[in-house]
C-alpha positions in Angstrom: -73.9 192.2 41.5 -71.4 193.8 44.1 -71.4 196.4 46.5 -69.1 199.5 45.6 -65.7 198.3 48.0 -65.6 201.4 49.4 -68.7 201.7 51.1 -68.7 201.9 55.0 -70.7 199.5 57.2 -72.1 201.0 59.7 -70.7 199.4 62.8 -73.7 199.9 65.2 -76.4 199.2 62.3 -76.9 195.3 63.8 -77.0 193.4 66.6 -76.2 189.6 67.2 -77.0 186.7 69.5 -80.4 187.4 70.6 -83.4 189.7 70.5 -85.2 191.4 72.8 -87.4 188.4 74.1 -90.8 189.3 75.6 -91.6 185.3 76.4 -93.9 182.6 75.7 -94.0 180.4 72.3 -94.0 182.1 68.7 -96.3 179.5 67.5 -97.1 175.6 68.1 -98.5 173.8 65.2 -101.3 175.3 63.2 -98.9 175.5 60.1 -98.6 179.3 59.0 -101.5 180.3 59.3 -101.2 180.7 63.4 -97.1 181.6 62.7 -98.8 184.7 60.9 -100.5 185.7 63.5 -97.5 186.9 65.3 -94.9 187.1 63.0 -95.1 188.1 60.0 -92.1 188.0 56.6 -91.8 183.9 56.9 -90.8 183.1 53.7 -92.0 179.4 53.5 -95.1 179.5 55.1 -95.2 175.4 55.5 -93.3 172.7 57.4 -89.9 172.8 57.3 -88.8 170.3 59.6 -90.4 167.5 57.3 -92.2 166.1 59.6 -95.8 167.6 58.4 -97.1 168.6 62.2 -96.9 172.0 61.6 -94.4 175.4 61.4 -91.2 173.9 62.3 -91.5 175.6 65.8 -91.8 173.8 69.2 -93.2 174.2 72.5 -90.0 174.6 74.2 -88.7 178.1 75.6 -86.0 178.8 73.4 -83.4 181.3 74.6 -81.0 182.9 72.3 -79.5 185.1 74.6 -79.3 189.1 74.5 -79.1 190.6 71.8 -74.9 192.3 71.4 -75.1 195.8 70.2 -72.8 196.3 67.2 -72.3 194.8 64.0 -69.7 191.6 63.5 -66.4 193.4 64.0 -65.5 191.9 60.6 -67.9 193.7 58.6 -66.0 197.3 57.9 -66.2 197.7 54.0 -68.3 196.7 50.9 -65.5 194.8 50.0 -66.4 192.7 53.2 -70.3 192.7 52.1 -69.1 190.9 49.3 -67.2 188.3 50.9 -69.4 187.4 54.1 -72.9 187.1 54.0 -73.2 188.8 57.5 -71.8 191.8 56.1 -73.8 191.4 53.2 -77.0 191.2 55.1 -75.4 194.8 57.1 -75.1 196.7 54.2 -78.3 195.6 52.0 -80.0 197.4 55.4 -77.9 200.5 55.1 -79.0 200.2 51.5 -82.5 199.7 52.0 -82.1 202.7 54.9 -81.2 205.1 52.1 -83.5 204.3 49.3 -86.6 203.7 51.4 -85.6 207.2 53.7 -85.9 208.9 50.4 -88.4 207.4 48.9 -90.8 206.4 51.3 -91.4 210.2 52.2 -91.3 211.1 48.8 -93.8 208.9 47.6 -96.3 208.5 50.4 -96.0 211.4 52.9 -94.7 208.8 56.0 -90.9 209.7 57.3 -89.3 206.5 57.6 -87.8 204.7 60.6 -85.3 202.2 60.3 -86.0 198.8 61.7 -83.8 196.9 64.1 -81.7 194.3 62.9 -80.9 191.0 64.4 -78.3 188.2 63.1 -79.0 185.2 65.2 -77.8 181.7 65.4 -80.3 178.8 65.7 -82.7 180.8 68.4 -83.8 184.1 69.0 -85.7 185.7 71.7 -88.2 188.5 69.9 -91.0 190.9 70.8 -92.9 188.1 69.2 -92.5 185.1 71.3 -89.5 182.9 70.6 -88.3 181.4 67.1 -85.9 179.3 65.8 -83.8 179.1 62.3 -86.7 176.5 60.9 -89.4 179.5 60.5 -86.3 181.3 58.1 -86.1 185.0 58.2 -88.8 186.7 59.5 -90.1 190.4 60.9 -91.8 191.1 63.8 -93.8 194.2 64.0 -93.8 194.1 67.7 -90.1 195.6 68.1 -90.2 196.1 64.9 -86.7 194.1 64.5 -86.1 191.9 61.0 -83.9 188.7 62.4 -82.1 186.8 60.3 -80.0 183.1 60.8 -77.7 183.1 57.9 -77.3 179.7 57.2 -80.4 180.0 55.8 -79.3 181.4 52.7 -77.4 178.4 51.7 -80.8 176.3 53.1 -82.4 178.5 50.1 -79.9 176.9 47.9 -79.5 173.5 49.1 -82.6 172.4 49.9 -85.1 174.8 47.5 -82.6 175.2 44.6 -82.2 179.3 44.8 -79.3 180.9 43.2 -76.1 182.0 45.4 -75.9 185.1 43.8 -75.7 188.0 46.1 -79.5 189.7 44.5 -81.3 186.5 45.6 -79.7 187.1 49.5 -80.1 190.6 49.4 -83.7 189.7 48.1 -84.7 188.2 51.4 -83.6 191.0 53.8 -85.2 193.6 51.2 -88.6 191.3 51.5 -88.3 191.5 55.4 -87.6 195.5 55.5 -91.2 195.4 52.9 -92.9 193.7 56.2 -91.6 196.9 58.3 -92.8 199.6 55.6 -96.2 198.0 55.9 -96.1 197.9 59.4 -95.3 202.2 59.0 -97.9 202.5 56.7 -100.6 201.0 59.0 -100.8 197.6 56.6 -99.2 194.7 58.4 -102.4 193.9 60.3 -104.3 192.5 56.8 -102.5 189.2 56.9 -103.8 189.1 60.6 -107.5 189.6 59.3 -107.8 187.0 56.3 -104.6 184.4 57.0 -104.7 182.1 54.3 -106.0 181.6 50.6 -105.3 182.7 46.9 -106.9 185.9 47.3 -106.3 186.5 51.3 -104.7 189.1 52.8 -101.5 187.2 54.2 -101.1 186.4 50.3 -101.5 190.2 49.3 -99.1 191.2 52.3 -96.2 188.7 51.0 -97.3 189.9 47.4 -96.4 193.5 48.4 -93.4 193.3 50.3 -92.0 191.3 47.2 -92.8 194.6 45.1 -91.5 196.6 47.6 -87.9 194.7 47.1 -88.4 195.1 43.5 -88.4 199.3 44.5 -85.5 199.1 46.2 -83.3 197.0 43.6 -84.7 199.5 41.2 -83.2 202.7 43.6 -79.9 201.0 45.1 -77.7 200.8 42.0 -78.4 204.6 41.3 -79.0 206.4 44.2 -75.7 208.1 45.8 -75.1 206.5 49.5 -75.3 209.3 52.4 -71.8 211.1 52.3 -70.1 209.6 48.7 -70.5 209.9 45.6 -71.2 206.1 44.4 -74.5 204.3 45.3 -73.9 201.2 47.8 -74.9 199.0 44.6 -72.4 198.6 41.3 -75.0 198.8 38.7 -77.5 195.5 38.7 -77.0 193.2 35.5 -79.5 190.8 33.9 -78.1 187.9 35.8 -78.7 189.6 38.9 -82.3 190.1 38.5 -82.6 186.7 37.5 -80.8 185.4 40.6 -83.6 187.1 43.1 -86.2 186.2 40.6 -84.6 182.8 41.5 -85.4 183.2 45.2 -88.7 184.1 44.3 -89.6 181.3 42.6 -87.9 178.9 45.2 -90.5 180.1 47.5 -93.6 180.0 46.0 -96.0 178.4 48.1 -96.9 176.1 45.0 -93.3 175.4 44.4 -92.8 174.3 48.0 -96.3 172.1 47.8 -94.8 170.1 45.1 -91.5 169.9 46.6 -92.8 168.4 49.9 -95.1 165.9 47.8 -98.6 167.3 49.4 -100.1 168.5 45.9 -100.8 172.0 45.1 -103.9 173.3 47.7 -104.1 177.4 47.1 -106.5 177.4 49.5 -103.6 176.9 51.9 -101.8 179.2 50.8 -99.9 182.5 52.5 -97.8 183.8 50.3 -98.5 183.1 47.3 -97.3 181.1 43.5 -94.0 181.2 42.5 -95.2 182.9 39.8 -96.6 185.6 41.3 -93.8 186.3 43.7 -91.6 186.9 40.4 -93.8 189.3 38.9 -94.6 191.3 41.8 -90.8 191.7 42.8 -90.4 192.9 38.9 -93.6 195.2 39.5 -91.6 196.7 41.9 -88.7 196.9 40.0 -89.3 198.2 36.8 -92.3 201.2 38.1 -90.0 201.9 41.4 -93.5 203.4 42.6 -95.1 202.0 46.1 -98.6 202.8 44.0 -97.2 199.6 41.7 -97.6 197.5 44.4 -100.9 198.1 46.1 -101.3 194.7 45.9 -104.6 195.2 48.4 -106.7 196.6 45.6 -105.4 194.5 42.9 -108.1 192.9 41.0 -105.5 189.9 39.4 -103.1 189.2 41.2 -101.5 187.1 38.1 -101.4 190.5 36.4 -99.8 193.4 38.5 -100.3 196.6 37.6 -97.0 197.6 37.1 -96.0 194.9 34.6 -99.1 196.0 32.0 
């Protein structure tokens, strides 16, 4: 999958260095289910420093500085999208701007609002507390801002055997702009209520920002961008499903269990199988309908309704 060359990044869609820090600690210990009490869109959910004590996070202040408006000078053209993953990151947002301004008012009555967007390096001052690269992308509903490190995306590769392809990166930011749709649509606040578990509501939160990436791959290859005749996507192949189904699966909470050697314990869990992060994102994808992915009333969540 590419982006059409000729599509224009918008040069004051991101910001860099630094959020808008509000102080104190995102989270110490207490393993994801205290991270999700303040930030929610983590997409490992466990340890990632290896050490087992807890989110990867640590009592120090970190400071990441203040946030620069403007994206990277170096980001100008889908052309660039396609050869830095800075840019890439840029333009998936401008994607996700137009299909999720169309659709979301379309479909459920809400006008959308674009989130912020934060490329940071190692640290990052947020409306949340303060994170580091370790917790991996992530969306805070207090300013509502989605932050991304982008050495994470080769992380996702390395270390938890994603695919490189373009889909599974554009994936990650499409999962993170899900978080900020819930938070519009007054359902963020269900992971708060019932962090952890098969069936809880953190699980059903991930579950459904999953689908709602699946809606916009289904929209971004054929919906014209604002002002040109081509959509920001060329059209999506096979391989390029199966490279964010990829993603997916590398972040199963399951997959990661295994992978750390702790066992498989769904009661611990906050985001959900591998399994059922691939089949929600497809819910998503094939029905392109935010009723698909009312993950909150789903009776199986092995079984979404938009895959029967």
């Amino acid at each position: 999958m590419t982006f059409n060359e000729g599509m224009q990044i918008d040069p004051g869609r991101a910001s860099s260095g630094g959020g808008p820090g509000m102080g104190g600690k995102l989270a110490v210990g207490g393993g994801a289910g205290g991270l999700i009490l303040l930030v929610v869109g983590l997409l490992f959910g466990v340890d990632l420093t290896g050490t087992g004590t807890g989110t990867g996070v640590s009592g120090g202040q970190y400071q990441g500085g203040d946030a620069t408006a403007g994206t990277p000078e170096h980001c100008k053209t889908g052309a660039d999208a396609n050869k830095y993953v800075d840019c890439r990151v840029v333009l998936t947002a401008q994607s996700l701007d137009a299909v999720w301004g169309a659709e979301l008012p379309e479909q459920t009555g809400q006008r959308y609002v674009r989130p912020e967007l934060v490329l940071f390096t190692g640290a990052v001052n947020t409306g949340c507390g303060n994170a580091t690269s370790d917790v991996g992308p992530f969306y805070c509903p207090a300013d509502r801002t989605a932050y991304f490190d982008t050495s994470f995306f080769q992380e996702l590769v390395d270390r938890f055997g994603a695919s490189a392809g373009p889909l599974a990166q554009e994936y990650v930011v499409a999962h993170e702009v899900g978080h900020h749709i819930q938070n519009q649509l007054g359902d963020i606040g269900r992971a708060q209520q019932d962090p952890r578990g098969p069936e809880s509501g953190a699980v059903r939160t991930e579950l459904q920002a999953d689908c709602y990436a699946g809606m916009w791959a289904h929209f971004a290859d054929k919906q014209n961008a604002p002002g040109s005749t081509q959509p920001f996507l060329k059209p999506l192949s096979d391989n390029d499903i199966r490279d964010a189904l990829s993603a997916a699966n590398a972040v199963g909470d399951d997959r990661i269990q295994r992978a750390a050697g702790r066992g498989v314990n769904p009661e611990s869990w906050t985001h959900g199988s591998s399994d059922q992060r691939q089949k929600w994102f497809l819910a998503g994808y094939r029905s392109g309908s935010v009723q698909s992915c009312d993950t909150y009333s789903a009776t199986d969540l092995n079984n979404p309704p938009g895959l029967r």
